[in-house]
FIBAKE-142744 format. One record per residue (C-alpha): residue in three letters; x, y, z. Coordinates in pm, 1 decimal, padded with zeros to 6 digits. Each point is the difference from the previous one (the first is absolute). Layout:
<sites>
{"ALA",{X,Y,Z}}
...
</sites>
This chain:
<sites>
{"UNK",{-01369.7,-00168.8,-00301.3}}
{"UNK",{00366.3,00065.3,00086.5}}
{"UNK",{00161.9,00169.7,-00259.6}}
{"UNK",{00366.1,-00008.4,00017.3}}
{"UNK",{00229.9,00293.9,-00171.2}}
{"UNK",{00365.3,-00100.4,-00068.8}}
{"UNK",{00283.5,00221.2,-00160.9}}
{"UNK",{00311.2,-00127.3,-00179.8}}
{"UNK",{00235.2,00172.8,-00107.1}}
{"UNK",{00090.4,-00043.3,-00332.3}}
{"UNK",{00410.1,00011.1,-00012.0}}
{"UNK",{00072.5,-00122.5,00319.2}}
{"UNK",{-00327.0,-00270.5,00022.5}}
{"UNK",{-00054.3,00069.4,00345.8}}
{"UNK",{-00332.2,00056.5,00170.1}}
{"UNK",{00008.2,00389.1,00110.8}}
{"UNK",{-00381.0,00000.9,00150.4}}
{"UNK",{-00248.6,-00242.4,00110.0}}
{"UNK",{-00374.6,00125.2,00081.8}}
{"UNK",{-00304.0,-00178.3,00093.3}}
{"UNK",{-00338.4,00124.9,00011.8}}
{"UNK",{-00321.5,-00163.3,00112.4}}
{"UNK",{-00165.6,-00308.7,00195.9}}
{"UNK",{-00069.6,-00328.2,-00208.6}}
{"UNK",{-00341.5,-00025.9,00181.8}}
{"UNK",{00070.4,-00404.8,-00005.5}}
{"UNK",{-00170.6,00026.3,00363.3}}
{"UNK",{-00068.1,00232.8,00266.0}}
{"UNK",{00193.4,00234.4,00181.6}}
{"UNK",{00206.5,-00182.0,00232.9}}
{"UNK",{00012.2,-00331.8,-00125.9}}
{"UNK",{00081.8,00076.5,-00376.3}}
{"UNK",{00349.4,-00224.1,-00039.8}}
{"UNK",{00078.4,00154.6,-00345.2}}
{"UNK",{00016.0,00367.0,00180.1}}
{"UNK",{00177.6,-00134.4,00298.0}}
{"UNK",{00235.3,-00186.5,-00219.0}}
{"UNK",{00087.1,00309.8,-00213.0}}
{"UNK",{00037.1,00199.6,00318.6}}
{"UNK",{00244.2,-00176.0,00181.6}}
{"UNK",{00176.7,-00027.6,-00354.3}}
{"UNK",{00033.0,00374.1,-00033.7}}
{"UNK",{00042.7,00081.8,00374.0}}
{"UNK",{00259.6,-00238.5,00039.6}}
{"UNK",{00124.7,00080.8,-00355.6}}
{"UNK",{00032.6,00379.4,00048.4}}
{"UNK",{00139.5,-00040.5,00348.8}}
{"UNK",{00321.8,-00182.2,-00149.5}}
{"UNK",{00074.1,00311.6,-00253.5}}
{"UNK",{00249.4,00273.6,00106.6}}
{"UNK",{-00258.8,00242.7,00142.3}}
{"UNK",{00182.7,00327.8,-00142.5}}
{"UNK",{-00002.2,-00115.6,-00326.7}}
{"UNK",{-00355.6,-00005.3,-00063.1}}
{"UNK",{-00325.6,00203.9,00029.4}}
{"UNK",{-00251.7,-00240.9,00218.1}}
{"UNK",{-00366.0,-00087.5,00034.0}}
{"UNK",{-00179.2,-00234.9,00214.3}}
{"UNK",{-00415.8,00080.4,00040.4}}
{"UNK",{-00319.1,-00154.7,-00007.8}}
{"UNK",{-00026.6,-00146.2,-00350.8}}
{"UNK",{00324.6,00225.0,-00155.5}}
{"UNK",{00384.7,-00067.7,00065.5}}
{"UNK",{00304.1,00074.0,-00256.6}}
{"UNK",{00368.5,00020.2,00050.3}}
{"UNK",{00183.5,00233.0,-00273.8}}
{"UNK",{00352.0,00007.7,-00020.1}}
{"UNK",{00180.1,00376.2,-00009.8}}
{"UNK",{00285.8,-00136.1,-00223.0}}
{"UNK",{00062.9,-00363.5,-00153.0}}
{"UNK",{-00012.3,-00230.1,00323.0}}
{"UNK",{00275.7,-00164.5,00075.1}}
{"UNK",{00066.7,-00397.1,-00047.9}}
{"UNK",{-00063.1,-00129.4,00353.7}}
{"UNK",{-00334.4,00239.3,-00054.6}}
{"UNK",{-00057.0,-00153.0,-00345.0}}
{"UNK",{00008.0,-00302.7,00160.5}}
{"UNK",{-00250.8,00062.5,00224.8}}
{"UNK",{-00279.2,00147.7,-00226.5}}
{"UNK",{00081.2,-00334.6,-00249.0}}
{"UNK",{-00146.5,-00181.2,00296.0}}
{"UNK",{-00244.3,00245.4,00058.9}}
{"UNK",{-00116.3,-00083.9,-00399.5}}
{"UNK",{00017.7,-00360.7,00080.9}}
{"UNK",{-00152.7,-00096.9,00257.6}}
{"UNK",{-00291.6,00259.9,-00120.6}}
{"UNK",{00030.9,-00213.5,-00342.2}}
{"UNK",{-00114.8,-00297.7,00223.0}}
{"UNK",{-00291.6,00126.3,00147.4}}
{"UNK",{-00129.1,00064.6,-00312.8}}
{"UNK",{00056.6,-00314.1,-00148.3}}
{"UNK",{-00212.6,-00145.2,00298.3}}
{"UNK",{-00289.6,00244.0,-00050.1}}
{"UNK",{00055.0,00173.6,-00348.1}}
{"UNK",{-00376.7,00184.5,00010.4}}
{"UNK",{00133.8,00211.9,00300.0}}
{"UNK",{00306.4,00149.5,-00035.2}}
{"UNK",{00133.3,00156.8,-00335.5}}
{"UNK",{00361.9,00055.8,-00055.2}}
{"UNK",{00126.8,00263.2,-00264.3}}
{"UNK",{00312.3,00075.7,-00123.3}}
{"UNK",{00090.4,00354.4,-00124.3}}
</sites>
């Protein structure tokens, strides 16, 4: 399962981190559609954030941005979507990805 990490800040209610950990193990390497689909989600995703504002990941089964102060709006933005469109692969296939909010 993919387990999804997201952290909001409290005053300010915008998303400061986003990290996902895991494979769903839907199907095989190569031709799973819920990893590919979360992939190009946070490749894509991270690739739109101002790259000196955060800390970055991208491996094998592990990726997380983390902001280094509150991000700004257009980056705010950007991680919303991030959320989103992550919200709607879950809804498709609930059993392999898990999204928590901290």
């Amino acid at each position: 399962m993919i387990r999804v990490v997201i952290k909001i800040d409290e005053s300010s209610e915008k998303i400061t981190s986003i990290e996902v950990k895991g494979h769903s193990g839907k199907d095989v390497y190569g031709k799973d559609l819920v990893c590919a689909a979360v992939s190009a989600i946070i490749t894509g995703g991270f690739n739109a954030l101002d790259p000196k504002g955060y800390d970055f990941l991208i491996d094998e089964g592990h990726a997380y941005a983390k902001s280094k102060q509150l991000p700004s709006d257009n980056d705010a933005v950007v991680l919303r979507t991030i959320y989103t469109q992550l919200q709607t692969v879950k809804e498709a296939d609930p059993d392999f990805i898990k999204i928590e909010i901290l």
